[in-house]
N, CA, C and O atoms as a Tripos MOL2 file, in Angstrom:
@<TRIPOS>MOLECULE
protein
  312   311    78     0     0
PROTEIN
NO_CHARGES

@<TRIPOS>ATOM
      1 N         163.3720   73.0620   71.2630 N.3       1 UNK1
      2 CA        163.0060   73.2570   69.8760 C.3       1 UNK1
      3 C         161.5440   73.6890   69.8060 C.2       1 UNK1
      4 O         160.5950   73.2120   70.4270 O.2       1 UNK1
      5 N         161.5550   74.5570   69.0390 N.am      2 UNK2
      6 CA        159.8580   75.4760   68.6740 C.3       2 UNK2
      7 C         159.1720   74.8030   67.2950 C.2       2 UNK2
      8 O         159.4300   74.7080   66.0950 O.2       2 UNK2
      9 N         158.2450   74.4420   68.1420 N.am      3 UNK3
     10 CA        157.6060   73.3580   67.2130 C.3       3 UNK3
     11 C         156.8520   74.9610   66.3470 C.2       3 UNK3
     12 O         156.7520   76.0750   66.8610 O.2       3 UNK3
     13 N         156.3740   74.4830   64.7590 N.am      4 UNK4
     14 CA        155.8140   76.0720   64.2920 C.3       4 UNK4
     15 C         153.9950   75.6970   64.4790 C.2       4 UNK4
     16 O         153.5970   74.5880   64.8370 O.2       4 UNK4
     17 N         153.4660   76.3690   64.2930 N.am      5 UNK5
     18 CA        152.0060   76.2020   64.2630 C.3       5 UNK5
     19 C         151.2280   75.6970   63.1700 C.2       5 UNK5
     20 O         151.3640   76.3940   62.1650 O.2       5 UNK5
     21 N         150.5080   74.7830   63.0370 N.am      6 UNK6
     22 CA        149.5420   74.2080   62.6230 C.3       6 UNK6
     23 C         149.1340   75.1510   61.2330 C.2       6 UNK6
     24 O         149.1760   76.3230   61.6080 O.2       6 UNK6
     25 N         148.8730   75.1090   60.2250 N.am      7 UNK7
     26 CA        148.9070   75.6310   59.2050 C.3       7 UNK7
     27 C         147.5590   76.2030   59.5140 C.2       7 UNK7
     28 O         147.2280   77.3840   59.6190 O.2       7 UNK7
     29 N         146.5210   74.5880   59.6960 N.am      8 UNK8
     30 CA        145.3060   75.8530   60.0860 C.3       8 UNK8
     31 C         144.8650   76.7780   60.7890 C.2       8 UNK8
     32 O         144.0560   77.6350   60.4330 O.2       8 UNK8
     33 N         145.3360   76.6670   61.7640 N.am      9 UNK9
     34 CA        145.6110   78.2350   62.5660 C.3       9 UNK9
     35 C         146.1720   79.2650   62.6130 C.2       9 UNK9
     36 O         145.8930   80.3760   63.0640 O.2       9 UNK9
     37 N         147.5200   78.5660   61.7990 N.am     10 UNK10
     38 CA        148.7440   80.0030   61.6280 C.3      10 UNK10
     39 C         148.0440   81.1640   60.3540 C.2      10 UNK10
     40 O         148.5040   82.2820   60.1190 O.2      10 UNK10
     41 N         146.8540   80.5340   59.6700 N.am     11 UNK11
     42 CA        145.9440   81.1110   58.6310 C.3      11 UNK11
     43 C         145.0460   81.8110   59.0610 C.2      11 UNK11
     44 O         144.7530   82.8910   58.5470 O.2      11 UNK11
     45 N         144.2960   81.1790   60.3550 N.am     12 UNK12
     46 CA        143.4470   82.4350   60.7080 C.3      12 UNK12
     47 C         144.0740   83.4580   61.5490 C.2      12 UNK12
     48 O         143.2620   84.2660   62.0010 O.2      12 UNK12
     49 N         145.1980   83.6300   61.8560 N.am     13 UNK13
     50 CA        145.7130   84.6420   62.4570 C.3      13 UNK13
     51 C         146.1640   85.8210   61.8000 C.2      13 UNK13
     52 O         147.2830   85.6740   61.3100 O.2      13 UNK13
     53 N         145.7560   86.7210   61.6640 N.am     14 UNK14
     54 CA        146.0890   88.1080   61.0200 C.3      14 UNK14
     55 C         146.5360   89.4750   61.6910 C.2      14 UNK14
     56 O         146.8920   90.5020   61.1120 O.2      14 UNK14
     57 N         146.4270   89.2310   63.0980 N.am     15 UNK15
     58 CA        146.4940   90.4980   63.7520 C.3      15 UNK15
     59 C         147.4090   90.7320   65.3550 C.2      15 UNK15
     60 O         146.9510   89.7900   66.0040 O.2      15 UNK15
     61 N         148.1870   91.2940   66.0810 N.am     16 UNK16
     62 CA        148.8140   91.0100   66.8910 C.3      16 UNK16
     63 C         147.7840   89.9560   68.0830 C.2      16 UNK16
     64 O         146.6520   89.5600   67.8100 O.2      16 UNK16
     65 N         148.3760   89.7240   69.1390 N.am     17 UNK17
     66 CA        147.5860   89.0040   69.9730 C.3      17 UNK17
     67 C         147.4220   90.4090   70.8010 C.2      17 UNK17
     68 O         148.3030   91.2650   70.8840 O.2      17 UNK17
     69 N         146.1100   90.4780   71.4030 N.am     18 UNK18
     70 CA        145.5100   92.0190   71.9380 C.3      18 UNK18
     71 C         145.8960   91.5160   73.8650 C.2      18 UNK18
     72 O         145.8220   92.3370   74.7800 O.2      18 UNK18
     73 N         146.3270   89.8640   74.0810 N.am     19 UNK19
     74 CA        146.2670   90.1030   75.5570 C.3      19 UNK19
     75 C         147.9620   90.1860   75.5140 C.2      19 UNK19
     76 O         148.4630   91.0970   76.1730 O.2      19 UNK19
     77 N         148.7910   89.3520   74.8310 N.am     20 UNK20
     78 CA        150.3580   89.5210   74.8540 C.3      20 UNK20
     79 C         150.8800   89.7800   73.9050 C.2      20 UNK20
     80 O         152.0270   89.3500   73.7820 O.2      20 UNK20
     81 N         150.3600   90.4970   72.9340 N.am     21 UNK21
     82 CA        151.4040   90.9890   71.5980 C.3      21 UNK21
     83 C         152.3230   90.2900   70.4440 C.2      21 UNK21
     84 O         152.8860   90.6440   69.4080 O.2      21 UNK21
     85 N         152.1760   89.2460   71.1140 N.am     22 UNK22
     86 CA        152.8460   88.0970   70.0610 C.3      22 UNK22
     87 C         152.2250   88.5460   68.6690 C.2      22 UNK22
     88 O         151.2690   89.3200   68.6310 O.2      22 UNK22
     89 N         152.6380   88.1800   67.8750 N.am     23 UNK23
     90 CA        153.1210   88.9030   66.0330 C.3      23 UNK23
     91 C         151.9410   87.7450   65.7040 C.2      23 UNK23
     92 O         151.4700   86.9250   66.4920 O.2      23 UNK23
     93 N         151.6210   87.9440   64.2980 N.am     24 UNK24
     94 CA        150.9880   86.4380   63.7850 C.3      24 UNK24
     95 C         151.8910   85.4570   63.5390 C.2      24 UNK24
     96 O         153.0240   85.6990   63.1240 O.2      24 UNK24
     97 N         151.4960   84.4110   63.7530 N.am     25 UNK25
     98 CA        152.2360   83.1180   63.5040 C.3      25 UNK25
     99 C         153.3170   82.8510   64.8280 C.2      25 UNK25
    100 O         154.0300   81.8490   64.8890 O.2      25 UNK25
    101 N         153.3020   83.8750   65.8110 N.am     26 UNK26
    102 CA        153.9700   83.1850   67.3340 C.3      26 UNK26
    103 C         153.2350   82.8070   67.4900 C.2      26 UNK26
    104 O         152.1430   82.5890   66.9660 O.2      26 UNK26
    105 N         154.1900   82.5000   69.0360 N.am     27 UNK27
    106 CA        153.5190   81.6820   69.7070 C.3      27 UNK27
    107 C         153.0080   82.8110   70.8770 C.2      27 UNK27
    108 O         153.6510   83.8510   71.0190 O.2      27 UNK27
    109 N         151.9110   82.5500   71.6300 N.am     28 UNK28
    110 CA        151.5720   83.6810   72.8220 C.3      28 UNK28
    111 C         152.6580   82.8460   74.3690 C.2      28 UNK28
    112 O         153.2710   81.7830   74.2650 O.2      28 UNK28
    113 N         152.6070   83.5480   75.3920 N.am     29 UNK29
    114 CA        153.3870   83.2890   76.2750 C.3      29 UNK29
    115 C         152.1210   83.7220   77.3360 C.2      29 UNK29
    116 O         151.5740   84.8180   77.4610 O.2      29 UNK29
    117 N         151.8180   82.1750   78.1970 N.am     30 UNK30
    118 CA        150.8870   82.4500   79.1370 C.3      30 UNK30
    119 C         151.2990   81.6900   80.7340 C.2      30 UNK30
    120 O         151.8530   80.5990   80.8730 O.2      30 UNK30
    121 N         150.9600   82.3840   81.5490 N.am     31 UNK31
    122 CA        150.9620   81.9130   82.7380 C.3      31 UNK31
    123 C         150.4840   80.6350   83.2210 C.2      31 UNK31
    124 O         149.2540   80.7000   83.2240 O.2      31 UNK31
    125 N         150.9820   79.1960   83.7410 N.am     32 UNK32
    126 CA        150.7130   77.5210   84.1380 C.3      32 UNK32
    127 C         150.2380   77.8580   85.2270 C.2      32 UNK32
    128 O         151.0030   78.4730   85.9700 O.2      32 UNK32
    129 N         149.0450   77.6270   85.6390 N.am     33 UNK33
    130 CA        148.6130   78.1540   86.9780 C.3      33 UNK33
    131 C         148.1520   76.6870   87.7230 C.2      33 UNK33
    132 O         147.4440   76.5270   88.7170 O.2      33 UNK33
    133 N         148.9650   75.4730   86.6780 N.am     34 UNK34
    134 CA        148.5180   74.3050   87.6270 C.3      34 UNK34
    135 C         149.4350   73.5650   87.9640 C.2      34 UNK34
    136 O         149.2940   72.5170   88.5940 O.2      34 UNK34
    137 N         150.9970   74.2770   87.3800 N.am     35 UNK35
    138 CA        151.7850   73.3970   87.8260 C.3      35 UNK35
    139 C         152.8040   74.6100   88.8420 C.2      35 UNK35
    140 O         153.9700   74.3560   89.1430 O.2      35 UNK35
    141 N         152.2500   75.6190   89.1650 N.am     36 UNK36
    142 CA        152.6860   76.8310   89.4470 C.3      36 UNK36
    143 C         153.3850   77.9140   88.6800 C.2      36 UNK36
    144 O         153.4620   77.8370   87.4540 O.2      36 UNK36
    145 N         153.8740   78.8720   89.3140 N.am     37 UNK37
    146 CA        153.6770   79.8590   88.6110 C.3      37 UNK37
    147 C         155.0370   80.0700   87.1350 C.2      37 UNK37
    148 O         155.7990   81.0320   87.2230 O.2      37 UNK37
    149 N         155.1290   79.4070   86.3020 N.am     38 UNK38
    150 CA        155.9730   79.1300   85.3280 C.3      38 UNK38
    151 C         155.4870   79.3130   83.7800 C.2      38 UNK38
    152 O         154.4480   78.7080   83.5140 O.2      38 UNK38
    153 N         155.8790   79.8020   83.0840 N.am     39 UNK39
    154 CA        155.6750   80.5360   81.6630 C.3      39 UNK39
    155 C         156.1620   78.8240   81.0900 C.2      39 UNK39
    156 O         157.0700   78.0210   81.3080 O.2      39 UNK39
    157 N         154.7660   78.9310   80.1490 N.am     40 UNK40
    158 CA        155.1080   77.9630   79.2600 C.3      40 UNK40
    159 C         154.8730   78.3050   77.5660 C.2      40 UNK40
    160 O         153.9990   79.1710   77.6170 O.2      40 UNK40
    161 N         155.1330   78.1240   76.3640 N.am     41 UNK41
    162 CA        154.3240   78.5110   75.0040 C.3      41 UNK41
    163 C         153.7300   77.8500   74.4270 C.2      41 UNK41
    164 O         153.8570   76.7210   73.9540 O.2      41 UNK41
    165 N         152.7210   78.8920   74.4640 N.am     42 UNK42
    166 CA        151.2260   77.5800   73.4000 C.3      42 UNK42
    167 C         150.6240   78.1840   71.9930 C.2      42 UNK42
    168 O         150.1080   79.2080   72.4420 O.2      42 UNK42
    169 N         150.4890   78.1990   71.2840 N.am     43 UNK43
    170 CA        150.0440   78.4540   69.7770 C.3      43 UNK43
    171 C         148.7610   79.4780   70.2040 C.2      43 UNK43
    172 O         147.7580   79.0400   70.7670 O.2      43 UNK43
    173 N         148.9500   80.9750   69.8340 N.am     44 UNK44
    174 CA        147.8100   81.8560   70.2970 C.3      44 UNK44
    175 C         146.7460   81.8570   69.2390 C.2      44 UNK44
    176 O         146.6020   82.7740   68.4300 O.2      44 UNK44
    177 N         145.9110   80.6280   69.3000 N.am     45 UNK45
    178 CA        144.6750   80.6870   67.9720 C.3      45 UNK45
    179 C         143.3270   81.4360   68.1510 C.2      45 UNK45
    180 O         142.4300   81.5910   67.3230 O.2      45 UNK45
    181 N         143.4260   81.9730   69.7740 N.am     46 UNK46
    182 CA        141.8310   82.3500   69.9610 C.3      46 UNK46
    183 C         142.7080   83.8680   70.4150 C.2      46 UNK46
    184 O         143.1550   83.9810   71.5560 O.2      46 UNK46
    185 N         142.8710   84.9480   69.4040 N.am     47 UNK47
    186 CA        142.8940   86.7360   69.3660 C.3      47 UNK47
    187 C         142.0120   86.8000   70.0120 C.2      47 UNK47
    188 O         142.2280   86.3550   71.1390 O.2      47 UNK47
    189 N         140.7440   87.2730   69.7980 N.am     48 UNK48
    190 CA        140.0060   88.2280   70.3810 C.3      48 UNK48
    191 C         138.8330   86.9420   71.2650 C.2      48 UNK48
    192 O         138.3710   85.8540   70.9210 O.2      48 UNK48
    193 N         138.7610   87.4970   72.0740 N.am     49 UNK49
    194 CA        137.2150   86.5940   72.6620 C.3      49 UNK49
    195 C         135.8130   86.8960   71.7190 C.2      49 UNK49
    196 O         135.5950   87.7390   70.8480 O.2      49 UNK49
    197 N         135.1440   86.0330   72.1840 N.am     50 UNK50
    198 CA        133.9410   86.4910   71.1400 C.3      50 UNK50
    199 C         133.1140   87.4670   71.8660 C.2      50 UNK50
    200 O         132.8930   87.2340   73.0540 O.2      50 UNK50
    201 N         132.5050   88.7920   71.1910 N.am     51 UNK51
    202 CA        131.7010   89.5160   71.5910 C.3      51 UNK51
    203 C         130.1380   88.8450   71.9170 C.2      51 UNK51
    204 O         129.5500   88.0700   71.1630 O.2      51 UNK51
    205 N         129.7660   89.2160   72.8840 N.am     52 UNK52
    206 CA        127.6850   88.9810   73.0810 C.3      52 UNK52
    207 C         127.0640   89.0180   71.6150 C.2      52 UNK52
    208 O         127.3370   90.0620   71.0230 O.2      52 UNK52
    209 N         126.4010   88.2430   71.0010 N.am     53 UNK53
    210 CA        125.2820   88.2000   70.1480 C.3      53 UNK53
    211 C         124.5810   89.6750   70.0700 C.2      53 UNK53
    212 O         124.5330   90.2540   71.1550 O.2      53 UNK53
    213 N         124.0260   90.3740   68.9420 N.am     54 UNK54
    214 CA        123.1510   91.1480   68.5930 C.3      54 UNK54
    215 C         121.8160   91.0260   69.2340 C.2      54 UNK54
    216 O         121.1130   90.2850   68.5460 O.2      54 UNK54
    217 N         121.4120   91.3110   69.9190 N.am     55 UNK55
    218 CA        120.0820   90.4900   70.5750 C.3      55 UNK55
    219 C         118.7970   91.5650   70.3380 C.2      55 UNK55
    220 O         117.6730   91.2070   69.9860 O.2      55 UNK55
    221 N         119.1980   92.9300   70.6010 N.am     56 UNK56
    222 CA        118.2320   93.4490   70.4950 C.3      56 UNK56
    223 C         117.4190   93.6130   69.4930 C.2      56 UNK56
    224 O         117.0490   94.7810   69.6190 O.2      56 UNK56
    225 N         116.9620   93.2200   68.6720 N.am     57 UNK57
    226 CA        115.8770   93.4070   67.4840 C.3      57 UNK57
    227 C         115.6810   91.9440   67.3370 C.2      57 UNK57
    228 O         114.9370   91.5690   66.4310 O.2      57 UNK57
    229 N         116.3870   90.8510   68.2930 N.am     58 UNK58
    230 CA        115.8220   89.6980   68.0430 C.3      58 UNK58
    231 C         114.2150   89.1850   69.1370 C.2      58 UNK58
    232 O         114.0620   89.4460   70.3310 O.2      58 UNK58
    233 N         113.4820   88.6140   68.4530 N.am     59 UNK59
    234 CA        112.5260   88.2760   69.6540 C.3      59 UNK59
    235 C         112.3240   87.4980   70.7140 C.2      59 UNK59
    236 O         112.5910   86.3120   70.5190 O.2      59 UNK59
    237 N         111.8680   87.8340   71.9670 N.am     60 UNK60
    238 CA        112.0440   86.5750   72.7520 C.3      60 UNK60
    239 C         111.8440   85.2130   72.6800 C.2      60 UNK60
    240 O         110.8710   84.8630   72.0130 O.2      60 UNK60
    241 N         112.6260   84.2110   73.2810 N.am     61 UNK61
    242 CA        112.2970   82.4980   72.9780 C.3      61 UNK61
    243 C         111.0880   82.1340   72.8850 C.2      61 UNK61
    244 O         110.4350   81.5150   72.0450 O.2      61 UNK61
    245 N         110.8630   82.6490   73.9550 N.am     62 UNK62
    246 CA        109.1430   82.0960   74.4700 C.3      62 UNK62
    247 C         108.3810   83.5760   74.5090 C.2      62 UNK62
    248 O         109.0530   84.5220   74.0960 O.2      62 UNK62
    249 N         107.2860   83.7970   74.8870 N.am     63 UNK63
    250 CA        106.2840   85.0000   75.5020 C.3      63 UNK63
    251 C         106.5860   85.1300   76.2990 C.2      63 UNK63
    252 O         107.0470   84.0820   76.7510 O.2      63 UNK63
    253 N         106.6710   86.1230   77.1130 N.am     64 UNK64
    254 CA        106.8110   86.6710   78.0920 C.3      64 UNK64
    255 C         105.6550   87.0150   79.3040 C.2      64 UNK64
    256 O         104.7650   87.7930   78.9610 O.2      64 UNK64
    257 N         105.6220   86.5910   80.4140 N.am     65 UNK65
    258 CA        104.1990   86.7430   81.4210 C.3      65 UNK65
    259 C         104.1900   88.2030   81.8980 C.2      65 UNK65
    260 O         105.1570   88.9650   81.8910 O.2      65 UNK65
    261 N         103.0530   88.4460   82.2760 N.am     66 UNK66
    262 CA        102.8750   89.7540   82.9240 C.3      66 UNK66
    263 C         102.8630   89.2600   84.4530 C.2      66 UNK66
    264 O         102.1060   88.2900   84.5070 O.2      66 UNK66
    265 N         103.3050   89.4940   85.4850 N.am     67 UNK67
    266 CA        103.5070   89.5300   86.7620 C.3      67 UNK67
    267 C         102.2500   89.9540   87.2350 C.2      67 UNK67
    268 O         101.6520   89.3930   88.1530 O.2      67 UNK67
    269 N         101.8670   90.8830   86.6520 N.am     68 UNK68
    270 CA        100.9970   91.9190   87.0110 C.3      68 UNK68
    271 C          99.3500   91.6470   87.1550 C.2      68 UNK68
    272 O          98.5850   92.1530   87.9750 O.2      68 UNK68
    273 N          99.0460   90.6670   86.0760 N.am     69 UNK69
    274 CA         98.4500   90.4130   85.9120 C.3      69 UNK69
    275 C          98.0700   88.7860   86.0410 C.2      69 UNK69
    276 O          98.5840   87.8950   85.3650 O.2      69 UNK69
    277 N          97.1200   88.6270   86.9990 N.am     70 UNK70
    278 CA         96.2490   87.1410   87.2300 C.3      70 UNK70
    279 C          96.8340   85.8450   85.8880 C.2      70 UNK70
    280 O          97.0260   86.0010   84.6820 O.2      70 UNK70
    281 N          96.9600   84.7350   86.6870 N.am     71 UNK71
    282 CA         97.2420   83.5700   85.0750 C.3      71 UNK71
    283 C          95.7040   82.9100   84.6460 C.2      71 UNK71
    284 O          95.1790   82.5130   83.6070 O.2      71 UNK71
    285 N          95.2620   83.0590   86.2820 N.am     72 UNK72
    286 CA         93.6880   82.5690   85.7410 C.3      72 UNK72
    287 C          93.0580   83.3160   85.8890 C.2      72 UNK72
    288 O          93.1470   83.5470   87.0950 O.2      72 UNK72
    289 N          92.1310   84.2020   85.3250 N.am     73 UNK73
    290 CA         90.9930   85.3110   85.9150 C.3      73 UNK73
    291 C          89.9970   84.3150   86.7130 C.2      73 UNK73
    292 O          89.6960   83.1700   86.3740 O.2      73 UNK73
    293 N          89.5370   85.0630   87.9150 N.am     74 UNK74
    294 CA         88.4180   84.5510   88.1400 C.3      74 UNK74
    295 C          87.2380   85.0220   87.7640 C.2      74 UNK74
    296 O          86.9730   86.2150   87.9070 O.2      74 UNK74
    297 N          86.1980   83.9750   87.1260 N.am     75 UNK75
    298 CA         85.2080   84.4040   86.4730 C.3      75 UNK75
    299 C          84.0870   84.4540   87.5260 C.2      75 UNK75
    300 O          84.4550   83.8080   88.5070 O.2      75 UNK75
    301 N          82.7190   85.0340   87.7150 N.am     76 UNK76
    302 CA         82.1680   85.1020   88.7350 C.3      76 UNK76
    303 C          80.9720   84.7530   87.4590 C.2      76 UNK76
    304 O          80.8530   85.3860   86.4100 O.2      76 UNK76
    305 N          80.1480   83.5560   87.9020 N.am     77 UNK77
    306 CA         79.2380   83.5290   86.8770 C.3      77 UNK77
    307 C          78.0890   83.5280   88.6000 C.2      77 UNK77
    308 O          78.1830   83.0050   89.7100 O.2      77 UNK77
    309 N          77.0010   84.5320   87.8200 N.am     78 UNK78
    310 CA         75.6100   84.1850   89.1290 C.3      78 UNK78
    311 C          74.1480   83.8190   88.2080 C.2      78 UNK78
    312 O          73.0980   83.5570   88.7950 O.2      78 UNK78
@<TRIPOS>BOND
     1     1     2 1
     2     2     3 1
     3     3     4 2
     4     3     5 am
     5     5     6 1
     6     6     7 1
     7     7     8 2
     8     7     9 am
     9     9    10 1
    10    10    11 1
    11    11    12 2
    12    11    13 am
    13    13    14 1
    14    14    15 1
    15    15    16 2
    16    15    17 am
    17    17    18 1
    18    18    19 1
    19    19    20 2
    20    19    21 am
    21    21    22 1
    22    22    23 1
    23    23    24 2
    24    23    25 am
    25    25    26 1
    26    26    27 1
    27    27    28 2
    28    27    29 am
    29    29    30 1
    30    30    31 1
    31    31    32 2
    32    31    33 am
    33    33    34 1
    34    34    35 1
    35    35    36 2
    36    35    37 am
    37    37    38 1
    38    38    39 1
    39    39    40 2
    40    39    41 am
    41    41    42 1
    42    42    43 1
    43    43    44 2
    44    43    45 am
    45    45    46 1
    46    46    47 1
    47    47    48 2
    48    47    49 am
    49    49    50 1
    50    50    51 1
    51    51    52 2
    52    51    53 am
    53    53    54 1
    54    54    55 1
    55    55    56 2
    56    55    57 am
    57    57    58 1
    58    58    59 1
    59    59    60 2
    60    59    61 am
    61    61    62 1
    62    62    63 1
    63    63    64 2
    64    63    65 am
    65    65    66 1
    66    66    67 1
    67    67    68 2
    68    67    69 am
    69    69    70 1
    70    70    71 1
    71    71    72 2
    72    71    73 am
    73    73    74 1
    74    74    75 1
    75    75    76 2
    76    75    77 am
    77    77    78 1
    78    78    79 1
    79    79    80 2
    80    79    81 am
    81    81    82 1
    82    82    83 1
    83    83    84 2
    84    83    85 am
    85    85    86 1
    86    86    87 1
    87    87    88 2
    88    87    89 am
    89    89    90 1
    90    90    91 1
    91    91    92 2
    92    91    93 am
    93    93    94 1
    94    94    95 1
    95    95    96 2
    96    95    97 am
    97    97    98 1
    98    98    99 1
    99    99   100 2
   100    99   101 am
   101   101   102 1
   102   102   103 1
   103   103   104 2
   104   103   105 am
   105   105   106 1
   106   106   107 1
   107   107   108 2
   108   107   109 am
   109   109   110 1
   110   110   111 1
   111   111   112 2
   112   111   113 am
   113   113   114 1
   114   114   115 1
   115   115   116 2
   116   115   117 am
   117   117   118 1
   118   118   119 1
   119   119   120 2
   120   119   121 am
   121   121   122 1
   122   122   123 1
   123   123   124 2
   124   123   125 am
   125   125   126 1
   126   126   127 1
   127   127   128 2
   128   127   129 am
   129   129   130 1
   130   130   131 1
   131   131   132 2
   132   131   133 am
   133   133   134 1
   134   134   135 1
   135   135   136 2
   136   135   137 am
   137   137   138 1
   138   138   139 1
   139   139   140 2
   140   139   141 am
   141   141   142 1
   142   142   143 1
   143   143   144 2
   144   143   145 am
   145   145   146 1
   146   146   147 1
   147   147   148 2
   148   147   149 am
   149   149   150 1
   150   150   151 1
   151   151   152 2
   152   151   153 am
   153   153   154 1
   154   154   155 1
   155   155   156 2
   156   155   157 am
   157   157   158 1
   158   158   159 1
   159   159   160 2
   160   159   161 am
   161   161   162 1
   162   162   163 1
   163   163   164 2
   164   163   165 am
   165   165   166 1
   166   166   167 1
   167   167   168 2
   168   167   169 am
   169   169   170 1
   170   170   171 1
   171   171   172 2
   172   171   173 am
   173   173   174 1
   174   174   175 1
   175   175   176 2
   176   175   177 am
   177   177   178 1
   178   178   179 1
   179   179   180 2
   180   179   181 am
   181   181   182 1
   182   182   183 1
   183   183   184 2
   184   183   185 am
   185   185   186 1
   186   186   187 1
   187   187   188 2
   188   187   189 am
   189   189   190 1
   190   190   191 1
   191   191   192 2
   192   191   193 am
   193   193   194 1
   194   194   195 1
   195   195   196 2
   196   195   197 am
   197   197   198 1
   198   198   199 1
   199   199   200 2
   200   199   201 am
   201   201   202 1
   202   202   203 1
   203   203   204 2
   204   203   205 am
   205   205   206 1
   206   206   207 1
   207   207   208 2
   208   207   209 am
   209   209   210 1
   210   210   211 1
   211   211   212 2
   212   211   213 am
   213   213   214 1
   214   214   215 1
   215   215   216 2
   216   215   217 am
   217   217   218 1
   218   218   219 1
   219   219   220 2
   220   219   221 am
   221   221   222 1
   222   222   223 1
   223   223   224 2
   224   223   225 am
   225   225   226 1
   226   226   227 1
   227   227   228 2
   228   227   229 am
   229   229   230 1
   230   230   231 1
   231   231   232 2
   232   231   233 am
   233   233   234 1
   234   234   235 1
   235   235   236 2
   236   235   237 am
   237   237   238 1
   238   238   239 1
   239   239   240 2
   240   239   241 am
   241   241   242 1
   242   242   243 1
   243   243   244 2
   244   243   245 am
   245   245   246 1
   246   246   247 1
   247   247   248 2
   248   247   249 am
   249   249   250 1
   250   250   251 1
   251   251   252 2
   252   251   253 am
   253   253   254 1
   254   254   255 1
   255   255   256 2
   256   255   257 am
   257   257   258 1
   258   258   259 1
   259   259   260 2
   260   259   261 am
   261   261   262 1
   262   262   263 1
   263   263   264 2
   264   263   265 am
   265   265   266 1
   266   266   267 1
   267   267   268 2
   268   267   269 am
   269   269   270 1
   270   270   271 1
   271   271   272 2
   272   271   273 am
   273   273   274 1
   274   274   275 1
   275   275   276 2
   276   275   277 am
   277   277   278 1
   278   278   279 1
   279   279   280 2
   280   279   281 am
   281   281   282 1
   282   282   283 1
   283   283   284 2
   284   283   285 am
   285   285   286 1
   286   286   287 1
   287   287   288 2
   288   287   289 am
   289   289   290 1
   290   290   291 1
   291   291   292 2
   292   291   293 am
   293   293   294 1
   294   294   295 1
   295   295   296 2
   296   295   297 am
   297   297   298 1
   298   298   299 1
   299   299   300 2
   300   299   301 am
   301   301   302 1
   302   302   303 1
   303   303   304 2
   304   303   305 am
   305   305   306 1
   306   306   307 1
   307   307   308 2
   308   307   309 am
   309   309   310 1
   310   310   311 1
   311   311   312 2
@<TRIPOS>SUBSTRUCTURE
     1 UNK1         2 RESIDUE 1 A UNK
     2 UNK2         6 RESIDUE 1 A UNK
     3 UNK3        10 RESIDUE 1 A UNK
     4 UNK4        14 RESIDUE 1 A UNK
     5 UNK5        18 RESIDUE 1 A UNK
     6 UNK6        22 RESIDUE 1 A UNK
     7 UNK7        26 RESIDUE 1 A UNK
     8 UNK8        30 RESIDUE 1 A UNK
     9 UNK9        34 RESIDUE 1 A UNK
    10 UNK10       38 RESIDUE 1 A UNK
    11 UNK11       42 RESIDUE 1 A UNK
    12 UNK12       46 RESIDUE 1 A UNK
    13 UNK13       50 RESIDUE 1 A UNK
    14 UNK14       54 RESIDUE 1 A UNK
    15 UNK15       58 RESIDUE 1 A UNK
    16 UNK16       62 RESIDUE 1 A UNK
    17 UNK17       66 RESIDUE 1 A UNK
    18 UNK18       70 RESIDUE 1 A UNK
    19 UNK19       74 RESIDUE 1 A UNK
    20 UNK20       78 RESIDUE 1 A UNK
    21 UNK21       82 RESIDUE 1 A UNK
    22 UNK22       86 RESIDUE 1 A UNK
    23 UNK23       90 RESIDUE 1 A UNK
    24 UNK24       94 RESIDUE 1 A UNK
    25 UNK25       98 RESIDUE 1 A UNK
    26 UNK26      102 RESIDUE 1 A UNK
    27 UNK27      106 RESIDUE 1 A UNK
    28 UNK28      110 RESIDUE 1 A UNK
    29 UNK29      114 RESIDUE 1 A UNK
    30 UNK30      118 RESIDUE 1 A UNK
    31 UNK31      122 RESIDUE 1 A UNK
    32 UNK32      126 RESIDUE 1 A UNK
    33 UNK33      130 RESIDUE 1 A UNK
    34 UNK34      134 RESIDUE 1 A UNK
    35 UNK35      138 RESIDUE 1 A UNK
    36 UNK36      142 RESIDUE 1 A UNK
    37 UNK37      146 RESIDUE 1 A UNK
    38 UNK38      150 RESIDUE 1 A UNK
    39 UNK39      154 RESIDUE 1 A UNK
    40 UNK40      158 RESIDUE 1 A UNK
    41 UNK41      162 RESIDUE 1 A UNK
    42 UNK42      166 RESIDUE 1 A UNK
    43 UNK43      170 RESIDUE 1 A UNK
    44 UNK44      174 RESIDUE 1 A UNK
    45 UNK45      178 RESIDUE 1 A UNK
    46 UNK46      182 RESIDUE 1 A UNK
    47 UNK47      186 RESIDUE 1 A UNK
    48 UNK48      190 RESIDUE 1 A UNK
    49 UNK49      194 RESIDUE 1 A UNK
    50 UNK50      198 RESIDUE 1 A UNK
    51 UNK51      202 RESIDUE 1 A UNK
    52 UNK52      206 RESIDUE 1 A UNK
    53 UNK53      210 RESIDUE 1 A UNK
    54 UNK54      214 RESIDUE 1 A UNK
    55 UNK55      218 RESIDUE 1 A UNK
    56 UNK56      222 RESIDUE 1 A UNK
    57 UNK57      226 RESIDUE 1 A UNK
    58 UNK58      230 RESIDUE 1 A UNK
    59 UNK59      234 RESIDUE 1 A UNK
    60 UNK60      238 RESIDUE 1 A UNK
    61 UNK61      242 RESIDUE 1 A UNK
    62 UNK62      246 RESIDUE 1 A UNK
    63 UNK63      250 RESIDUE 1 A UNK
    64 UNK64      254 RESIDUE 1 A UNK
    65 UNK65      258 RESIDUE 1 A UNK
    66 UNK66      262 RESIDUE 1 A UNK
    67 UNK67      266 RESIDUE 1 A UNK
    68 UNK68      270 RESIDUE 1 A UNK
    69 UNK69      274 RESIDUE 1 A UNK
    70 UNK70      278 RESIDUE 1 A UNK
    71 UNK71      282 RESIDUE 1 A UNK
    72 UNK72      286 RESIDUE 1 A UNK
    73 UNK73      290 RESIDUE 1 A UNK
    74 UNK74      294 RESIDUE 1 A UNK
    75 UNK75      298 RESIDUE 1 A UNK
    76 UNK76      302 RESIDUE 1 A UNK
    77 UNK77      306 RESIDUE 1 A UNK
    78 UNK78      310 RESIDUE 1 A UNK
């Protein structure tokens, strides 16, 4: 018996599943790779993976060092 999905999830689903095609509101069909190799069904709530963050126009955490350049100058006092 096919249990149906969770209301709150079967809501955010809108779009086929992009790794197995399952419809909205299936279930996806994935590979048990711990009890060997046997198809089991699990509720497909995560579609797409999440893309990398926007980063570029954000600023770095900290400052950034110059390599290049000494951390202490040496001062030469005479």
């Amino acid at each position: 018996m096919i249990r149906p999905i969770p209301a709150a999830y079967a809501g955010a689903i809108d779009v086929p599943c992009p790794t197995c095609s399952a419809e909205p509101g299936a279930f996806c069909l994935v590979e048990d790779g711990r009890r060997g190799p046997r198809r089991r069904r699990v509720p497909c709530v995560r579609r797409c993976p999440p893309g990398p963050p926007d980063v570029e126009h954000q600023a770095p955490a900290y400052p950034t060092r110059s390599f290049s350049e000494p951390i202490h100058p040496h001062e030469t006092q005479e």
